[in-house]
N, C-alpha and C positions, 0 to 999 in steps of 0.2 A: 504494500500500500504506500508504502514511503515513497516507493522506486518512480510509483504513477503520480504521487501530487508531486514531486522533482520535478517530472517531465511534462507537466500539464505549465506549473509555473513558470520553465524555462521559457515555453512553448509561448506562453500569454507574454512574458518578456518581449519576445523577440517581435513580438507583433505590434508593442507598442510605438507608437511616433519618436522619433526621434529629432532632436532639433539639431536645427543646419548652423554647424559653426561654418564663421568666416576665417579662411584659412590666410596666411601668411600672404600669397599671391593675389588675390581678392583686393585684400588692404593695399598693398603696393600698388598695383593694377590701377585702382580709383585715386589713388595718388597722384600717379603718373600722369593720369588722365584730366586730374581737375587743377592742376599745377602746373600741367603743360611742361613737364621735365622732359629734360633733352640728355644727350650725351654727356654734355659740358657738367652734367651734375655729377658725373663718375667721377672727373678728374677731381672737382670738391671732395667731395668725399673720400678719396686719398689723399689729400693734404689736409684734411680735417684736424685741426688742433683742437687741444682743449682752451680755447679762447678766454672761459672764465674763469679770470687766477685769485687767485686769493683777495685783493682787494674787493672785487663785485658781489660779496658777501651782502648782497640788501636785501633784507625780506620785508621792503615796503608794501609786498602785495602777493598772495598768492597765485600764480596762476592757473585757470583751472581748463580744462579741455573743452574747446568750442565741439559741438556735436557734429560729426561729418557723416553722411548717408554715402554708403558702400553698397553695390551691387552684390547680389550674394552669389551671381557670376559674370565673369566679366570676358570680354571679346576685345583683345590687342592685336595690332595688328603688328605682323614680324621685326618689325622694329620697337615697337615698345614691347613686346615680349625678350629680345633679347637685352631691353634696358630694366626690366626687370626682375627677370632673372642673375643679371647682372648686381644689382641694388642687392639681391637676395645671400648671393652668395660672398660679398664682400663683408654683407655686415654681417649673417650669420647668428641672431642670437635671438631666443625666446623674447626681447621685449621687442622686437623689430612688428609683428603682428597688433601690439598696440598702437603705433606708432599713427599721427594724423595730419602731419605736415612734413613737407623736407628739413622743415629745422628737427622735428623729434628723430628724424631717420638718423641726420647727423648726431645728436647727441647722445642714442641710446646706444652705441656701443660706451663714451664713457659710463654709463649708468653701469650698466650691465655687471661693467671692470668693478666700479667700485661695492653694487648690491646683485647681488644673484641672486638674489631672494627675497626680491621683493611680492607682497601681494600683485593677485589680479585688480582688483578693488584700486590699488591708488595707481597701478598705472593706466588704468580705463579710467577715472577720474581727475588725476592733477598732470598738467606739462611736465613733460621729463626735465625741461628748464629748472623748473621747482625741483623736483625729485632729486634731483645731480647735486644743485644747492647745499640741499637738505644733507644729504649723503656727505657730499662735501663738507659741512660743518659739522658733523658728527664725528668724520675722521679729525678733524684737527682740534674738535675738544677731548678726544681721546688720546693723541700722540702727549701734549704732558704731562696727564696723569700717568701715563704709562713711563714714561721716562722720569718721571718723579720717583717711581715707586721702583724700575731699577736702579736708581742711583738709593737708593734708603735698604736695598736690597744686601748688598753685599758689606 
């Protein structure tokens, strides 16, 4: 009896709906399309510095993510397909599929560098702008505690 309710529920499982994520190429895809990116944005994003140094620490505002409507398939044509695919495999990283402008595409490999582990929740909700900041000033009020407490160490 156990064997049959297993296979009745797996059964009802598998029948039920499932909802349509939007995958990584989707998102780029209506990027590409509503931004109007060309080639010239590869070569940016190889010389992509982290442009915000230490001084640009201002949290006079948070930023939070303007809503972008995404096709839940998209139709490129051979040239924006190989621009992004391209985009895809340079930056390579789980928060690339949040990502809702060319500024976030450039910024979330540093995010990435500095939190791997951020929720879904804040990167669907605040600019990686914000998140990097954030990140960013968490490491540098940790580096002298840390270094306080090796020099008291020994």
């Amino acid at each position: 009896m156990n064997l049959l309710h297993h296979i009745k529920h797996k059964r009802a499982k598998q029948k039920r709906k499932q909802p349509i994520k939007r995958d990584v190429f989707n998102q780029i895809c209506s990027l590409v399309k509503q931004y109007d990116l060309k080639e010239s944005f590869l070569s940016v994003l190889d010389n992509v510095e982290d442009d915000l140094s230490g001084e640009n620490f201002k949290f006079n505002r948070v930023k939070l993510k303007t809503p972008m409507e995404s096709s839940l398939f998209s139709l490129a044509t051979k040239d924006e397909y190989a621009l992004i695919m391209s985009i895809i495999g340079k930056v390579d990283n789980a928060y690339l599929k949040f990502a809702n402008s060319p500024e976030e595409i450039l910024l979330c490999g540093s995010l990435y560098r500095l939190n791997p582990s951020l929720t879904n929740q804040k990167l669907m909700r605040y600019h990686f702008e914000t998140l990097l900041l954030h990140e960013r000033a968490k490491a540098t009020n940790n580096e002298p505690n840390n270094k306080a407490t090796d020099v008291a160490k020994p």
